[in-house]
C-alpha positions in Angstrom: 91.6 89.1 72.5 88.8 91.6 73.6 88.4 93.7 76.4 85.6 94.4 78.6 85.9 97.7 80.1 84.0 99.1 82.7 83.0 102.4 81.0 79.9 102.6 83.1 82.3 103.2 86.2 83.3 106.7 83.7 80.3 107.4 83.0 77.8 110.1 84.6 74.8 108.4 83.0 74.4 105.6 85.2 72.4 103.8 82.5 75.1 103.3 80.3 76.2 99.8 80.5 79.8 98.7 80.1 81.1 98.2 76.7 83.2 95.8 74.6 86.2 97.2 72.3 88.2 94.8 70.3 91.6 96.2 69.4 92.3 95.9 65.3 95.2 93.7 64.0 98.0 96.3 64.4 97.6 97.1 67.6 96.9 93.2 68.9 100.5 92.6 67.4 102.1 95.5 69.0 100.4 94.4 72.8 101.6 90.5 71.5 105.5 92.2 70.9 105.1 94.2 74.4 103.9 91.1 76.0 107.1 89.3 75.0 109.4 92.3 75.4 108.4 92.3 79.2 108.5 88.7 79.8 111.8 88.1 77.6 113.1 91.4 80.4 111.8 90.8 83.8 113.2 92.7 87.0 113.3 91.8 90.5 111.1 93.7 92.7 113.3 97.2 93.8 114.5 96.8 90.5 112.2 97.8 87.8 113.8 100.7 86.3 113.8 99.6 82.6 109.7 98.3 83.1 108.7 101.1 84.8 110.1 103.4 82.0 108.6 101.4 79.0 105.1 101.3 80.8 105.7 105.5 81.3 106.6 105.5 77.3 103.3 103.6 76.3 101.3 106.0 78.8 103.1 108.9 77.3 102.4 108.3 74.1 98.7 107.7 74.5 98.1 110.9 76.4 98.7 110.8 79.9 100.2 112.9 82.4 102.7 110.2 83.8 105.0 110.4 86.9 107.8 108.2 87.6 109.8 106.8 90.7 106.5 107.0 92.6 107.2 104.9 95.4 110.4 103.5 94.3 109.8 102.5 90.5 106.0 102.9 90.4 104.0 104.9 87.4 101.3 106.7 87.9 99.4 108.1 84.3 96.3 110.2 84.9 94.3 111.3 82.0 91.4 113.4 82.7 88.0 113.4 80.6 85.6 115.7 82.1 83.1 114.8 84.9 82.8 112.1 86.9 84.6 109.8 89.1 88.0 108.5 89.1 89.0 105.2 88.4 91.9 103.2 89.0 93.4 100.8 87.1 96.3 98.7 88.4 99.0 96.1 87.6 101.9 95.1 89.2 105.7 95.0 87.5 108.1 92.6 89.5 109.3 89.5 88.2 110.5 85.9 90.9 114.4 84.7 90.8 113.1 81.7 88.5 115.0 80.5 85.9 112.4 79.8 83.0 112.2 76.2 81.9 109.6 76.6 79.0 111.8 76.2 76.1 109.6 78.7 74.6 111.1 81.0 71.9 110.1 84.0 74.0 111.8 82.5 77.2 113.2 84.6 79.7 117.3 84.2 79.8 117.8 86.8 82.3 120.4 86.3 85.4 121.1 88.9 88.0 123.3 88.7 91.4 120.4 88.8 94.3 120.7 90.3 97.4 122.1 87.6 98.8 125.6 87.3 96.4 123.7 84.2 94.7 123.0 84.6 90.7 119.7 83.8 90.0 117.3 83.4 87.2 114.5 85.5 86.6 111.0 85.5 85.2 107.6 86.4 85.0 106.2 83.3 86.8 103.1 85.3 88.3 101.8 86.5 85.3 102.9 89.8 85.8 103.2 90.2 82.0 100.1 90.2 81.0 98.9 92.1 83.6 100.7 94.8 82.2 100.3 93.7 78.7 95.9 94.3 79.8 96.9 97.4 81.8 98.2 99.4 78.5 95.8 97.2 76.2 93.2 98.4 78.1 94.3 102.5 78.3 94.6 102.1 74.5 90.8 101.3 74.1 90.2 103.8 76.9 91.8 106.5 75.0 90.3 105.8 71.9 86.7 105.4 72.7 87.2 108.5 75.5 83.9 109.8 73.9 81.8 106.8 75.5 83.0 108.0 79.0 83.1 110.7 81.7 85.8 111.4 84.3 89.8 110.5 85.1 91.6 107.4 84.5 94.1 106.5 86.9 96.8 104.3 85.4 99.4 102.7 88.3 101.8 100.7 87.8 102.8 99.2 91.1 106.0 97.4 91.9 107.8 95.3 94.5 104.7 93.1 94.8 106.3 90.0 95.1 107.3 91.2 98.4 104.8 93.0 99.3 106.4 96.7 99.7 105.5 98.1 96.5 102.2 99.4 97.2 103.1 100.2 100.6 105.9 102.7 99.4 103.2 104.2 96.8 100.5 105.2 99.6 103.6 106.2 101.7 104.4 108.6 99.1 101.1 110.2 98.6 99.5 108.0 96.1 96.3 109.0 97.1 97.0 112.9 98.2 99.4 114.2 95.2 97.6 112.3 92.0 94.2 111.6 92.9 91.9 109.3 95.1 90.0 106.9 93.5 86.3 106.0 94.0 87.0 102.9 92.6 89.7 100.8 91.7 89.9 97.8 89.7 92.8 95.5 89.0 93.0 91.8 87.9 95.2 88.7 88.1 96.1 85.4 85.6 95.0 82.2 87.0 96.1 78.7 85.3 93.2 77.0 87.0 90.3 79.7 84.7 90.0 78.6 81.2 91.5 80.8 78.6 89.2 84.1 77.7 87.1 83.9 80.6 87.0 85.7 83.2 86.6 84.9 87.0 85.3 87.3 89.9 84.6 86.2 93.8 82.3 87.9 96.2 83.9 87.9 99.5 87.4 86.8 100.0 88.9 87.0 97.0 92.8 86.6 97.7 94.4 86.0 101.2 96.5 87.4 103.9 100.2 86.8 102.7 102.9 86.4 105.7 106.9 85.8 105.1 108.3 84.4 108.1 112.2 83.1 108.5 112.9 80.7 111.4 116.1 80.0 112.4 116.6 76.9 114.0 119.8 76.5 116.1 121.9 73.5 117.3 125.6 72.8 118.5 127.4 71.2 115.4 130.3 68.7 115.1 131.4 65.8 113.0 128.8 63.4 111.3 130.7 60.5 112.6 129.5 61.8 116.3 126.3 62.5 115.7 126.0 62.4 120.0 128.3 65.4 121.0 126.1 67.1 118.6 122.5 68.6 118.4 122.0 68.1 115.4 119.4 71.3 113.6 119.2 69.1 110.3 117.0 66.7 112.6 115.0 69.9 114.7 114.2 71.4 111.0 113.0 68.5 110.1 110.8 67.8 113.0 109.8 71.6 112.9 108.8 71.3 109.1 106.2 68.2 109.7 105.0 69.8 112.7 104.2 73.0 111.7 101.5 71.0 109.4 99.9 70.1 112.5 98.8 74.0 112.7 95.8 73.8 110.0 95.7 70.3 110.6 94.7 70.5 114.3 94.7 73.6 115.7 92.8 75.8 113.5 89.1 75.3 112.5 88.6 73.3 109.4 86.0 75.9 109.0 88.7 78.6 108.6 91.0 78.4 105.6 95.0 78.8 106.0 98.1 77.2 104.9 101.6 77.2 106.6 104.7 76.6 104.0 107.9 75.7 104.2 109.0 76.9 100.9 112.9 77.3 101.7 115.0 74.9 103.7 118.9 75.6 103.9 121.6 74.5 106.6 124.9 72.8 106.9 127.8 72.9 103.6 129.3 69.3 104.0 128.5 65.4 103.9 130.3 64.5 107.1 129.8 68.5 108.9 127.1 69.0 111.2 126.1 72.9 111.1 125.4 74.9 113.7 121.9 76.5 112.1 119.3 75.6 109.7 117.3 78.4 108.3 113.5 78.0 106.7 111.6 80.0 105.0 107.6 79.8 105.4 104.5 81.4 103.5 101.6 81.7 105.8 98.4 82.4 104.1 94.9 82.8 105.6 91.8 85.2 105.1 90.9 85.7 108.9 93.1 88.0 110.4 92.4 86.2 113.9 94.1 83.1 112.5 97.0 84.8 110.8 97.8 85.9 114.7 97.3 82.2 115.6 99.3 80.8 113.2 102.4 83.1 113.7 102.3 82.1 118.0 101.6 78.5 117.3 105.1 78.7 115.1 106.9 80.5 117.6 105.2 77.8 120.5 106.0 74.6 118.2 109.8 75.8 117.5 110.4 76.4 120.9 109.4 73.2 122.7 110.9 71.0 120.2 113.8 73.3 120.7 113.4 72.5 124.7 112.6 69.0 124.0 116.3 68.7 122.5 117.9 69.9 125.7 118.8 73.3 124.0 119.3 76.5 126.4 116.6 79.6 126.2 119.5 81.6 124.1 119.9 78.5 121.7 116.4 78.8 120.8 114.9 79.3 117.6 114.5 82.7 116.4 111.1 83.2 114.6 111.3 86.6 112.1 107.9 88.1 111.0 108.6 90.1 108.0 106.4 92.6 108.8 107.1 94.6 105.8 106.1 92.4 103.5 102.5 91.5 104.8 99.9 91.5 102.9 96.1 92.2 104.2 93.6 89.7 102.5 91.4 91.1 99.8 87.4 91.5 100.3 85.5 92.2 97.6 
């Protein structure tokens, strides 16, 4: 594996131009054996105590002033190397309640209770493994060819990002205003559609706006046997899922990219029982911030008539819950 690092970012001589490092055998192992160790011991987000402490460890060891519980379980390693700017370098630490399936020898076996009661699996699904894997693999070469550049290295390791309130809870806490700010700041992401050792950049939009949004459909239950005393949410979810479709389909420009979905639907707990509720779970992505607005009122318009179309009362009507918390502004490069 090499890295290319951008030591001209470090560097006062603007003429320099970035360099390559390859890391020698013993230290590819030991990044191959950390890369494992973190995907074999993945944490939910709000969780990453053990990562977070590992990632200080590695940082400690190479150099860097490191402080922990920065925003919850975030690291932040600053090494300073004369004059010149500051850079940041970033990864992110959470893992997803996905039980691993690869039958690799490495796999993930982990199972925690969520915050639901549910036990779930977890993994590294979204490569945050190797992110951090590159994010120490990197600091090593940094370190150890700190005579080809000038200035402070900012190492932060960012959690909660699967949900978005990681970085949120970092600036909260004075990311920027107790360590340092950064005139520039780099970070990187895995991508299965990129062929192995290359590397992709995008002018522009580069990733999206990220929405989670719960809607709760409602209806008047009863017995499956009398399916007319009922309303009957199993059928208004369903009609809500194919309709909210109709959204990128029809409503926004084709010109304008965005996707509405449904990643999470959950209602009733018997064959012959009709429930009272369904609830869904939706991912709304989109680069325009204009059409993130119109997708979240064309949900809340869409689940309401077909609410009104079942004959359900104004209080009966869907609830449609914006986690606001969790939003994510698109990223322009």
């Amino acid at each position: 594996m090499k890295y290319a690092f951008l030591s001209a970012l470090l560097i006062s001589n603007s003429a320099f131009a970035a360099s390559q490092f390859t890391p020698n055998t013993n230290q590819q192992n030991a990044l191959n054996e950390l890369y494992k160790h973190l995907h074999q011991n993945p944490e939910l987000s709000y969780q990453e105590k053990a990562t977070s402490q590992r990632l200080a460890k590695e940082l400690t060891q190479l150099g860097f002033s490191v402080t922990e519980n920065v925003g919850g379980f975030g690291v932040v390693g600053i090494y300073k190397n004369g004059n010149g700017p500051t850079v940041m370098l970033r990864a992110d630490t959470d893992g997803l309640p996905i039980i691993e399936e690869t039958n690799k020898d490495y796999a993930s076996k982990v199972t925690v209770i969520d915050k639901s009661g549910n036990k779930v699996g977890v993994m590294h699904g979204c490569g945050h493994d190797i992110h951090m894997t590159s994010f120490i693999g990197t600091a090593q070469q940094l370190i150890e060819h700190k005579s080809d550049w000038q200035g402070t290295l900012m190492m932060v390791a960012q959690p909660a990002e699967e949900v978005g309130g990681g970085a949120k809870a970092m600036l909260k806490e004075g990311l920027y205003t107790k360590f340092a700010k950064p005139d520039y700041v780099v970070g990187l992401h895995v991508s299965a559609s990129a062929p192995a050792g290359k590397i992709a950049i995008a002018p522009g939009y580069a990733l999206a706006n990220v929405d989670s949004v719960d809607v709760i459909i409602k209806g008047r239950g009863g017995h499956g046997a009398y399916p007319h005393t009922t309303i009957d949410p199993v059928v208004l979810a369903s009609r809500t899922v194919l309709a909210l479709q109709t959204i990128a389909s029809r409503e926004v420009s084709p010109l304008e990219p965005n996707v509405i979905t449904v990643g999470s639907i959950h209602g009733g707990s018997k064959h012959n029982i009709i429930s009272n509720q369904v609830k869904l779970q939706l991912t709304l992505r989109s680069y325009n911030p204009d059409v993130r607005n119109q997708q979240i009122a064309a949900i809340k318009r869409i689940t309401k008539g077909i609410a009104l179309s079942a004959g359900l009362s104004e209080n009966e009507h869907p609830e449609v819950i914006v986690h606001e918390s969790e939003s994510i502004p698109s990223t322009y490069n």
